[in-house]
N, C-alpha and C positions, 0 to 999 in steps of 0.2 A: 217187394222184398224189403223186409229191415235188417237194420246191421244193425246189432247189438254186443256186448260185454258175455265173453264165451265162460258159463259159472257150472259149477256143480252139475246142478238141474239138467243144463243140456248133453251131460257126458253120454249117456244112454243112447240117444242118436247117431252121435258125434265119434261115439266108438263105432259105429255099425259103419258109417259111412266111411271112416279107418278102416276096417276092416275088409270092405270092398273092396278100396285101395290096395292093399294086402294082398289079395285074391288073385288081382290084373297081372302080378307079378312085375307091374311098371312103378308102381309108387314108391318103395321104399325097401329095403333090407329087412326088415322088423318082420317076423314071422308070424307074432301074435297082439292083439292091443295088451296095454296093459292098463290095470287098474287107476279109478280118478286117482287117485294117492300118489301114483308113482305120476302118474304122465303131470299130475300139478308140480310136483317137486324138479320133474325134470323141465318145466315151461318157464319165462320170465313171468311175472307176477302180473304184467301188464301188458299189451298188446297181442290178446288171445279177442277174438270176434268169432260169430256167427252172424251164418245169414237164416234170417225165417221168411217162411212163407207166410203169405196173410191169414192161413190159417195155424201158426206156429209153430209147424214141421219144422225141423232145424234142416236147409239145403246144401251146407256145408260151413268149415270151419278154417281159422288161419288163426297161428303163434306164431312166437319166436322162443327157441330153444336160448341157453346161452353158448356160444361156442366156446371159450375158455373160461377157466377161474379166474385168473390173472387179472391184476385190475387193468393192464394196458390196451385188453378187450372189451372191460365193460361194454362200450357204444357197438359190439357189431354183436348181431343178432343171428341164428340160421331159421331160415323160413321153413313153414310146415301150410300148406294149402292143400284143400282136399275139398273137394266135391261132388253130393250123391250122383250118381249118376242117368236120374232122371233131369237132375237139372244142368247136364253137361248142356255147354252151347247158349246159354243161355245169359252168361255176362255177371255170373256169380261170382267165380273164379275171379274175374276182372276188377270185380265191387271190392270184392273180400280184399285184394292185395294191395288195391289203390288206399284203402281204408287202414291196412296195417302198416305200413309205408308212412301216412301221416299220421299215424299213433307212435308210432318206433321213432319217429322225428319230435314228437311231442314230449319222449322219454329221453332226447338225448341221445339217440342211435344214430351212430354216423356212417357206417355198412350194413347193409344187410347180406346174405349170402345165403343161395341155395344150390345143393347137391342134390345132382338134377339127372336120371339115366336118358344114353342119349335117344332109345329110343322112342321117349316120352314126349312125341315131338310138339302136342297139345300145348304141356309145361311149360318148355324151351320159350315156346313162341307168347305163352303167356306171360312168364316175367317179362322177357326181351319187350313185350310193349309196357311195359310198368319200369321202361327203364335199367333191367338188367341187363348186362350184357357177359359172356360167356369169356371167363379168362384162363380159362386152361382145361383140361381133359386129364382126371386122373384116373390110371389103366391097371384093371384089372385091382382096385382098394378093396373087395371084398366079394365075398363066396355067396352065393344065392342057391340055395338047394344046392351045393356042390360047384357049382359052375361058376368061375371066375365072371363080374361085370366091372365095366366102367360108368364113370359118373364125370359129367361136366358140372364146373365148379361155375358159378355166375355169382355176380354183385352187384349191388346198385350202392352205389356212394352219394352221400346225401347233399343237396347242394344250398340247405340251411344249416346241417349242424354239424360241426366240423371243420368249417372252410378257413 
């Protein structure tokens, strides 16, 4: 597997494999992807990766959104990780986060933060070994097809930048 610089070229994939996600009704709120234009404008400029396969499938991807405008925000990031789901189990998920982590640190990101459903237990357990840890539960923030869900809120505080 290589990690690379998530560009353009890869969107195609990258939305499909988004879009899986979508589908699970575990990953996210987002009902439909949206275009490379918008998802670039709404991403930080820097610490977007993909993983490929040796023969240059894209196996999944990870950004960071910005969570405020505010400049008092700048350094905290909201994480986005997603992976196809033939390569669940596999240590992509783990590659891709460990990798964004010390790119977000390389940028001066001193939190990062992910809103996480709690039934998403794969998730949970995947930041939580990358160092997140879960600080509150907030209940009932929004509608999913109709139906109230909650989301656990986690972060990982950097222990280079920042301190």
């Amino acid at each position: 597997m290589l990690l690379q610089a998530f560009t353009a070229a890869h969107w195609p994939e990258a939305r499909a494999i988004y879009e899986a996600g979508i589908a699970t009704g575990q990953a996210t709120f987002a009902t439909e992807a949206p275009t490379w234009d918008d998802w670039d404008r709404g991403h930080l400029p820097h610490s977007r990766l993909v993983a490929l396969s040796e023969t240059g499938q894209v196996l999944g991807w990870a950004a960071l959104s910005p969570v405020s405008g505010r400049c008092v925000y700048g350094g905290v990031g909201e994480v986005s990780v997603y992976v196809a789901a033939e390569a669940r189990g596999q240590g992509v998920g783990r590659q891709l986060l460990a990798a964004l982590v010390a790119e977000s640190e390389a940028h001066n990101m001193w939190t990062l933060q992910a809103g996480i459903f709690p039934e998403n237990e794969a998730s949970v357990r995947l930041h939580e070994a990358a160092g997140f840890r879960v600080v509150g539960r907030r209940e009932r923030i929004g509608q999913q097809h109709g139906h109230w869900r909650d989301t656990l809120l986690l972060e990982r505080r950097s222990t280079a930048v920042g301190v």
